[in-house]
Steps between C-alpha positions, in 0.01 A plus 500: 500500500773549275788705656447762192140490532285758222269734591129381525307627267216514752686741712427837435857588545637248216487759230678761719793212548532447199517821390752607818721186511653303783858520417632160452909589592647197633432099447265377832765247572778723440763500175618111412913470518564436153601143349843481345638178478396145419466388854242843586308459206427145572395588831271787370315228269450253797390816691275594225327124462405557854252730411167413281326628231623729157791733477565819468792544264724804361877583369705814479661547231783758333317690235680800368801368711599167341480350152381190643108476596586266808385481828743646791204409775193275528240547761282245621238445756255268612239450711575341820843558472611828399734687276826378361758735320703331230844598344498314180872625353815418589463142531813349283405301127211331600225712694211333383640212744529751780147644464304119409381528846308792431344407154407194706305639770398768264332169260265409772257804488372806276697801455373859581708760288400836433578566128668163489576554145774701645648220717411182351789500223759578721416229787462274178837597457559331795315180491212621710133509323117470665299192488227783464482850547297818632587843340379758759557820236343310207185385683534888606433584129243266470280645755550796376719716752624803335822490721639146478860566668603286822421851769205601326328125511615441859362810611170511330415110582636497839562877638877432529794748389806431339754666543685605162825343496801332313352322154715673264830441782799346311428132685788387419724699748594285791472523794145561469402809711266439791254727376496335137446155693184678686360631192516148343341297780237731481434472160392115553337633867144537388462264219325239596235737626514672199430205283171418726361846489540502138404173445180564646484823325462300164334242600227800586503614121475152383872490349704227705507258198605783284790534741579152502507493151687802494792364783572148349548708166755675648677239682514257196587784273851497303605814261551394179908674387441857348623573175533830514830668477547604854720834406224646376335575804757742622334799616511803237540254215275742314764750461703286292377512161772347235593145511889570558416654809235241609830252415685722705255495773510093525812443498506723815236343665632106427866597627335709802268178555822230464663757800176488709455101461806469614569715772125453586398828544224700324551666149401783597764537737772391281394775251157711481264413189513880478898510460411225215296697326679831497819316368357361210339797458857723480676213347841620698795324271780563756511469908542906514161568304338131748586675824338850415159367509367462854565229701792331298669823605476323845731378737375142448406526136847607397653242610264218304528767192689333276283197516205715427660662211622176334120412563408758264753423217382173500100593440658808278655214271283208574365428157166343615288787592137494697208602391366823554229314683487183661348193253125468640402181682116526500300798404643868479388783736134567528533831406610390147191259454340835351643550173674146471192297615165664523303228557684303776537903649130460566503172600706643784327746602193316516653245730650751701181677563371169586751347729512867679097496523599120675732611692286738687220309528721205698710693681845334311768723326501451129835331496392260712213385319683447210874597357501773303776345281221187406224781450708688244671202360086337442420824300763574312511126362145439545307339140168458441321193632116389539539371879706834605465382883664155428752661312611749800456247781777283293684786475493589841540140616845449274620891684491375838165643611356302793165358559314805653647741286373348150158442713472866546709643180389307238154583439649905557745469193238275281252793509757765450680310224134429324443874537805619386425295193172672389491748181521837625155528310351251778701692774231608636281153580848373679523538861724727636847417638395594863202326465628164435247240689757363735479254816355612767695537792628228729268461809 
């Protein structure tokens, strides 16, 4: 029996355990000394290929506390061998040399993650990928768990509670507290259970190829380089209405982003979006007027304030100014379609209707049936056609949609497309959104 064994659901007293956790406080073989330099870390792989079967994988990272979207500690553990604690910084010009052990060892076997979109890019970063892959919160989603977080899994599969701890720590402080190293080694503790109980959980519903499909889509997948200008995303943008002060506004957020690159700490913390904003905003000309708004009046602001007041005469005289909005890459908001595009406004509802209808009816959120972005982007561009189902599967195909999705999605979007089509005279003889035929449900 496994040493984190879940409840039976035979015993009458499984539902009460679940519902009235065993507090899971401490790793069963106690907290791993942490692996620091090249000698330790080699030793933690040969420890770790003495053990058999998949891994379960995760990082800590820095969010909110460093520019950088690195990884300040990777956990590992293995069956038949036990938990290892890696310190991937600090080690000189070349630490993909330092750390080959691991992505070694870690190349034999499949990788549990919980939301390993979160991890992957940063062990990438790193030189450490899965030959294959298990996603414990996205075959959560799948089987349609309302709560798909790491605690609220654990305890509902296997009657175990953990303890809220140190995600959003700044992991890049060293030394590494003892409790932080506790709360780590249990976040890898459980999930090899995990993946079995959920595992089996879809395998019930009749979903584990959907989740295989689903996991070697997200282990192959690479982002393709945004476009968008980044500035604009600084929160309370809104506010800013003429295109001098949007200037304004960019040229504070490119000389606040050169700072935080450098210095590798978040933007925010070099200077609030909100200080951003109200500058442009008050369009202060000399460093008297700057340090009366709030926070450049600041201890720590007034001393960077010239910089951000020659950041302001340059977007104040910068001669190419933004647009009021942002050039559109794809379709504009949905609540536009209305008045700009009535038809393809009614294409989407339709084929929300229906993917909501299918959603319900397989127990899969919406957005992970199909994305959203491909749904709008198929009616907004959509022509007519006489094979309307060959036409979306080829569009879904070219988007990225995988195998299972198209099988269950396409014949949703052909009927709501064909019924958006029909002459409001012949409304009536069209089926209803919600009553799209649709597939029946997995068995």
């Amino acid at each position: 029996m496994s040493e984190h064994a879940p409840p039976d659901p035979a015993d009458e007293s499984a539902e009460e355990a679940v519902a009235d956790p065993i507090p899971l406080t401490a790793p069963a073989d106690g907290v791993p000394a942490l692996s620091v330099y090249a000698n330790e870390i080699a030793g933690a792989a040969e420890f770790l290929a003495t053990g058999q079967g998949p891994f379960a994988v995760d990082a800590e990272r820095a969010s909110g506390f460093r520019y950088s979207n690195r990884a300040y500690l990777i956990q590992i553990r293995r069956a038949g061998a036990g938990t290892v604690l890696i310190d991937p910084v600090s080690h000189g010009r070349d630490p993909l040399a330092t750390l080959r052990p691991i992505a070694d060892v870690l190349d034999e076997d499949e990788w549990i993650l919980h939301a390993a979109d979160q991890d992957l890019p940063c062990l990438a970063e790193l030189g450490i990928r899965p030959p294959a892959l298990y996603d414990t919160e996205l075959a959560g989603r799948l089987a349609g768990f309302d709560k798909v977080n790491l605690a609220a899994m654990v305890q509902r599969l296997l009657g175990l509670g953990l303890a809220k701890g140190h995600g959003a720590a700044d992991w890049s402080k060293r030394p590494l507290p003892d409790a932080w190293l506790n709360y780590a080694a249990l976040d890898v503790e459980v999930l090899l259970e995990l993946r079995a109980a959920i595992a089996a959980e879809l395998e019930a519903q009749g979903k584990s190829d959907w989740a295989a499909q689903e996991f070697e889509f997200l282990r192959t997948y690479e982002a393709a380089p945004t476009r968008r200008d980044r500035w604009r995303r600084t929160s309370g943008i809104h506010k800013v209405r003429t295109p001098r002060a949007l200037a304004e506004v960019r040229e504070l957020w490119q000389v606040r982003d050169h700072i935080a690159r450098r210095r590798d700490i978040a933007p925010g913390r070099v200077l609030p979006d909100s200080a951003i904003v109200e500058a442009a905003l008050a369009d202060p000309k000399t460093l008297d007027e700057l340090v009366k708004l709030p926070v450049f009046g600041g201890p720590k602001q007034r001393r960077s304030a010239q910089t951000w007041l020659d950041a302001l005469a340059a977007g104040r005289t910068n001669p190419d100014l933004p647009q009021r909005s942002e050039p559109q890459n794809g379709p504009p908001p949905a609540v536009r379609w209305s008045k700009r595009k009535p038809e393809a406004a009614a294409r989407l509802e339709a084929a929300r209707a229906g993917l909501s209808a299918l959603s319900q009816r397989v127990h899969v959120p919406s957005e992970n049936l199909v994305s959203p972005d491909l749904v709008r982007r198929l009616c907004w561009d959509w022509a007519p056609t006489d094979d309307i189902a060959a036409a979306v599967e080829a569009f879904l195909r070219d988007g990225g949609a995988r195998r299972w999705q198209r099988e269950l999605v396409v014949p949703v979007l052909t009927a709501a497309l064909a019924a958006a089509a029909v002459e409001p005279d012949d409304s009536a003889e069209a089926a209803a959104p919600a009553e799209l035929e649709e597939p029946a449900e997995p068995a």
